[in-house]
Each structure stands twice: as C-alpha cells, then as structure tokens.
C-alpha positions in Angstrom: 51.8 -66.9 18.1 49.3 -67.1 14.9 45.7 -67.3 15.8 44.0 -69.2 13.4 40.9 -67.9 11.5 37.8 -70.1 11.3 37.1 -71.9 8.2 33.4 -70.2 6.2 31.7 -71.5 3.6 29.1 -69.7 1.4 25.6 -71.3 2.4 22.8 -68.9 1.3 21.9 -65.4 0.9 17.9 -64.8 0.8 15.5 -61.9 2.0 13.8 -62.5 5.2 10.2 -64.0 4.7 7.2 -62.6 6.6 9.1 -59.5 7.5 6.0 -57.5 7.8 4.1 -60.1 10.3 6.0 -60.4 12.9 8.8 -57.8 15.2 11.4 -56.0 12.7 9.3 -52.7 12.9 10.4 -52.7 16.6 13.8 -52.9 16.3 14.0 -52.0 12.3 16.8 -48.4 13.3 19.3 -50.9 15.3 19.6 -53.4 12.1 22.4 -52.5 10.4 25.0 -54.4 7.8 27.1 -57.1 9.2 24.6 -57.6 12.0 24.7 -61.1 13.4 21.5 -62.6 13.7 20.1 -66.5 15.2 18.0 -69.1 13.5 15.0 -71.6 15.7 13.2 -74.4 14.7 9.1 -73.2 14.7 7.8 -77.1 14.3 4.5 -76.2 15.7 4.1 -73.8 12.8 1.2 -75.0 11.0 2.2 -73.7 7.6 5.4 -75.5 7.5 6.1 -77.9 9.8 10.2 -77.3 8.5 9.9 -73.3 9.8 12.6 -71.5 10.6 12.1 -68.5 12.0 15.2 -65.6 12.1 15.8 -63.6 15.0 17.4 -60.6 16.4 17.9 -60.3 19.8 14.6 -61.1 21.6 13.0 -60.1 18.3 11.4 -62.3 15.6 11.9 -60.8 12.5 10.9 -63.9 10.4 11.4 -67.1 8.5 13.6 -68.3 6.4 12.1 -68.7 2.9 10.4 -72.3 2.9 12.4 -72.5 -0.6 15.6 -72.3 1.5 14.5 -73.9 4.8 15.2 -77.7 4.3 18.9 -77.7 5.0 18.8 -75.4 7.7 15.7 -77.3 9.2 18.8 -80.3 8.9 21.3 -78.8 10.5 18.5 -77.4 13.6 17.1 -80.5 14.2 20.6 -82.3 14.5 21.7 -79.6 16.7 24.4 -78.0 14.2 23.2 -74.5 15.4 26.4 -73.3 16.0 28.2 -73.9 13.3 25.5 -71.1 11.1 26.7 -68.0 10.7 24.0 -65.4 9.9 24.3 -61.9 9.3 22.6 -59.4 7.3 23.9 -58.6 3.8 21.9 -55.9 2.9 18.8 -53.4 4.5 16.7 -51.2 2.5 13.6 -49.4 4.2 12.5 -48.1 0.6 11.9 -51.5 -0.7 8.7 -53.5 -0.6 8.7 -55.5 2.8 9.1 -58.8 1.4 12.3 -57.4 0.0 13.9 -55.1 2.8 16.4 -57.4 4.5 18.2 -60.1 2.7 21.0 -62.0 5.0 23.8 -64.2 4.3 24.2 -67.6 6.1 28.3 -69.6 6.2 28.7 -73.0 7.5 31.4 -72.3 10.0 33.9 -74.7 11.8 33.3 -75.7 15.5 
C-alpha cells in the first residue's frame, strides 16, 4: 500500500524579527536546521495589532516581519494554523541578530 505525501507549497522564507528581545538566547544551542517551529496571533501587541509572534517550544523567539505578517495574520485569525508549515532554513550565531535565523513557511494540505 502507497502512502501518500502531503501536498507543500512555497509560502515565505524571512529572518525572525525581534530576535534579540525576546527567548532565542535560552534555547539558541537546541535550534538547529529543519527544526519545526509554531506561529500565534499577539493582537494585544501594541505595535502591530496584526503580530505574529514565532515560537519554539515554550519559547518566544519572535515575530514575523510586519512586512510578511498580513497573510499569516489571515490564515491565524481564520484558524488555518495547521495547514503552516514552519521550519528553520538557516542559523548563523556570527551574524547580526536581526539576521541569525531565517525560517521557511509551506501551506500544507489538511
């Protein structure tokens, strides 16, 4: 019997916004490529009522960039969170911290 892989479409790739203000120091050694990570709706946020902020585990490590946040502030607020597939694409300690983690985001089929 054939299992059948999910359909993935190309979303987005970005660098994490706000790396430096929130909890990716704390968990920064267990990041690694390919590491799946989860996106919630911040509404109270009072810089952008559209936030998204990026988490690992029970660790904040972010926001989507506001430039990037509309459609994925969509498919939150509809509750489409499970059909976005984020992972990271790419860490670099040596970079400036605006600039260290950039992840990849697939629509995916439910």
């Amino acid at each position: 019997m054939e299992t059948q892989k999910k359909h993935r479409e190309h979303l987005a790739n970005f660098h994490i916004a706000g790396l430096t203000y929130y909890e990716a120091t704390s968990c920064f050694k267990k990041l690694k490529i390919g590491t799946k990570l989860r996106m919630e709706l911040e509404e109270d946020n009072k810089y952008d009522p559209r936030a998204v902020a990026i988490y690992y585990k029970g660790f904040k490590l972010g926001f989507v960039p506001r430039t990037e946040n509309r459609f994925f502030y969509k498919l939150l607020k509809t509750n489409n969170h499970d059909i976005i597939d984020l992972h990271i694409q790419q860490i670099d300690p040596t970079e400036h911290p605006e600039q260290q983690i950039r992840v990849v985001a697939h629509l995916t089929e439910k």
